[in-house]
C-alpha positions, 0 to 999 in steps of 0.5 A: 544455140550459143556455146555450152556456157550459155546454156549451163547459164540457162540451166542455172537460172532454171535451178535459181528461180526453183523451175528446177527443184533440189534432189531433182534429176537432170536427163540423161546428157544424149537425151538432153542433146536431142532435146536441144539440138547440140551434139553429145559432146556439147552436152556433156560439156554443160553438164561439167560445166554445172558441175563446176559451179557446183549447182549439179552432182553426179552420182555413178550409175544413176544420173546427175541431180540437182545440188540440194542447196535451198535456192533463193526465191522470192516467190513464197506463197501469200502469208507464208512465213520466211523460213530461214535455212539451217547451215549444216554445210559450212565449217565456220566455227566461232565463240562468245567473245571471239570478236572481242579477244581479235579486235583486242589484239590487232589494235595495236596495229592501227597506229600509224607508225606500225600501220605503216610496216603491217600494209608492205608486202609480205614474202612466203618466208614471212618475218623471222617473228612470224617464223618463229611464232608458227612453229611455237604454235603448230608443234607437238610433243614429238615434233618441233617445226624448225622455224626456217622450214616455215612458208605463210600463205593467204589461207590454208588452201592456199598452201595447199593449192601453192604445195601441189603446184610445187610438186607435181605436173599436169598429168600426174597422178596424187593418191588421196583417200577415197572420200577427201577434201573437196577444194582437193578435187577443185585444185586437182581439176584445175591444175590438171592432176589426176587422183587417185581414190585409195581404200580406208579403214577404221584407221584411215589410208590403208597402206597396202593400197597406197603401194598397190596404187604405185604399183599399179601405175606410178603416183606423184604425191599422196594427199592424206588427211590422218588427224580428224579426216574430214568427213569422217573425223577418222584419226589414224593412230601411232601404229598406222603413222609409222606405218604410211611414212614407212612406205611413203619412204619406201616408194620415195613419194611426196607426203601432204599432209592435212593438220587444220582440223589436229587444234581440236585434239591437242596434245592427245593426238600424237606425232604426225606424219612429219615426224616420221618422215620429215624428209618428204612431208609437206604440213599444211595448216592454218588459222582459219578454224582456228581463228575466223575465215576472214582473217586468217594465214595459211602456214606450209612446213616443208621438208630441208632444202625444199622452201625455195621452190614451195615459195616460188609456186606460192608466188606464182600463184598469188597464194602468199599470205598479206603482211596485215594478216600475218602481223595480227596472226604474230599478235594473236599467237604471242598474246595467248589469244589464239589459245583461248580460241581454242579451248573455247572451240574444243568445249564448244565442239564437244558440246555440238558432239552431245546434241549429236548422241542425242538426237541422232542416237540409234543411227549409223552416226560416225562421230569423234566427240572432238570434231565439229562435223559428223558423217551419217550413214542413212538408213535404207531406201534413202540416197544422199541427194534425195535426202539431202533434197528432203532436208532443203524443203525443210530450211536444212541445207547438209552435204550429200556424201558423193561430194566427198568422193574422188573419181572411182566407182568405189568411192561413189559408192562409199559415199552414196547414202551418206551425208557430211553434218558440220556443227560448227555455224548454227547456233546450238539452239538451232541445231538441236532443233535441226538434227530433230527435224533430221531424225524424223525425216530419216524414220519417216522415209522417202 
């Protein structure tokens, strides 16, 4: 029968060629080992194996489905038409005029007596320039990163990634909210980190079930994102602010805290966590929304006295950021073009945020006019994956809620009729005509 990875290679063929169809449900896994002849283990093994590839998902209590991506097929009916797909998954936000403005400012760089300093290797300390140009860019009103505090790596999931390495060991539980990034969830699995979902409200992580979650069984490290959370672009306020820190203090527990989505709000968005608690918050955030994904930096600042081994988990990991990267990103900062990047890309959002209003008005839309994404609710009988799947057949790919969610019945089912829009790849034209198509499938029902 070969190993279970031979299978989940079947498996995904039959999803590729489209013999197995977006939303569609895979059997239960000891049916599915009967059906095979393997044992259940084996099953069980081909399932997460499908999961991790992210061709499958499951949801808690009703099975494990297709993913609702449009597989590529080249077997289209005589006559018919190529019908694009809508990219309403990724977050790749970009303006007019953006290829310009970076090719404007890394040019300098190709002459070869500077070429030749951009192409060394870089450390996760960076350059002091570097430093000193991070800390400019990632400060608020009330909080100023002191240069030396700063850490580069490759992207902002890298820092992340090389900051969770650093801090905890396998086994380890980190509370995270219940609906969370989900590179977290990948970087957890394969470091070997247990989350642990904590209830939200309309201002984020609820303290009390952060103390509670410790309580219950000691936590490691908490992962919060309180500034444009992603999915449900929640901000948490000043007050909630004090608050988290105050008990991430009183339980003495590491705080990571997410920022790449904070350029949008500017300088409306308050303190964050690190200026209440500067003592074990650990900032993650980078250029790559900021910017463009192709070329970006991660940047980590780290609580006094805590660089060293940040650093080394970064290097370990393979996760430090490249000298040319980090020098075009010193030469976009200081030239004011990461600035105009931004703005464009605050206009540009709010933009994106009005078509929402509009053809999605009447649902339960939860939406903050400065995100570039927005999480739906869907009206009752639909479920995440089935409408996920209805979108597919129509050139629409969205992601189904349950992606969102961390291990936990309640998360699952928080997430279970919902789906997470981002805005930032179609062109605007295209989107509008995407979220009408939405609107009617969501009316028209499964």
């Amino acid at each position: 029968m070969g190993d279970y990875r031979s299978i989940a290679d079947r498996i995904a063929a039959d999803i590729s060629a489209g013999r197995l169809k977006p939303g569609q449900r895979l059997p239960p896994q000891r049916q599915f080992a009967r059906r095979r002849g393997i044992a259940a283990s084996t099953a069980g093994r081909v399932y997460g194996e499908l999961v991790r590839r992210g061709l499958v998902v499951g949801e808690v209590g009703r099975g494990t489905f297709v993913r609702a991506s449009p597989a590529p097929s080249d077997r289209a009916p005589a006559g018919a038409a190529p019908r694009a797909s809508v990219d309403l998954e990724l977050d790749h936000p970009a303006v007019p005029g953006q290829s310009e403005l970076l090719a404007a400012g890394i040019a300098p760089l190709l002459r070869p007596d500077i070429l030749a300093e951009a192409t060394r290797t870089a450390p996760p300390e960076g350059t002091p320039v570097a430093r000193e140009a991070a800390a400019g860019l990632l400060a608020t009103a009330d909080w100023h990163p002191a240069p030396d505090r700063v850490l580069f790596a490759g992207s902002a999931r890298q820092a992340l990634a090389g900051t969770l390495a650093a801090l905890v060991r396998p086994g380890s539980r980190i509370g995270v909210e219940w609906l969370t990034y989900p590179l977290v969830k990948e970087v957890a699995a394969r470091l070997g980190i247990v989350l642990v979902p904590l209830a939200t409200d309309e201002q984020g992580l609820r303290p009390d079930a952060l103390a509670a979650a410790h309580r219950a069984t000691p936590l490691s490290a908490l992962y919060v994102q309180p500034t444009l959370h992603h999915p449900t672009s929640v901000t948490s306020g000043q007050e909630r602010r004090r608050q988290l820190a105050a008990a991430a203090r009183a339980l003495r527990l590491p705080v990571v805290e997410d920022r790449v989505w904070s350029f949008l709000c500017g300088a409306e968005v308050g303190a964050p966590l690190a200026a209440y608690a500067p003592e074990r918050t650990y900032v993650v955030d980078g250029l790559s929304l900021r910017v463009a994904p192709g070329l970006t930096v991660g940047f980590l600042v780290v609580p006094e006295g805590r660089g060293e081994r940040t650093a080394g988990a970064l290097r370990s990991g393979g996760w430090t950021a490249g000298r040319f990267a980090l020098e075009a990103a010193v030469r976009w900062i200081e030239d004011g073009v990461v600035a105009r990047l931004v703005e464009a890309k605050r206009a540009d959002a709010a933009a994106r945020q009005r078509l929402v209003a509009e053809h999605l008005d009447g649902f339960a839309v939860r939406a903050d006019p400065r995100a570039y994404f927005v999480w739906w609710r869907l009206p009752r009988p639909w479920r995440a994956e089935g409408f996920a799947a209805a979108a597919a057949e129509r050139g629409i790919a969205v992601t189904p809620g349950p992606a969102f969610a961390a291990a936990g019945r309640g998360a699952q089912d928080v997430a279970a009729d919902c789906v997470r829009l981002s805005l930032a790849s179609a062109p605007r034209p295209e989107l509008a005509r995407a979220l009408r198509t939405l609107a009617d499938v969501a009316r028209t029902g499964p």
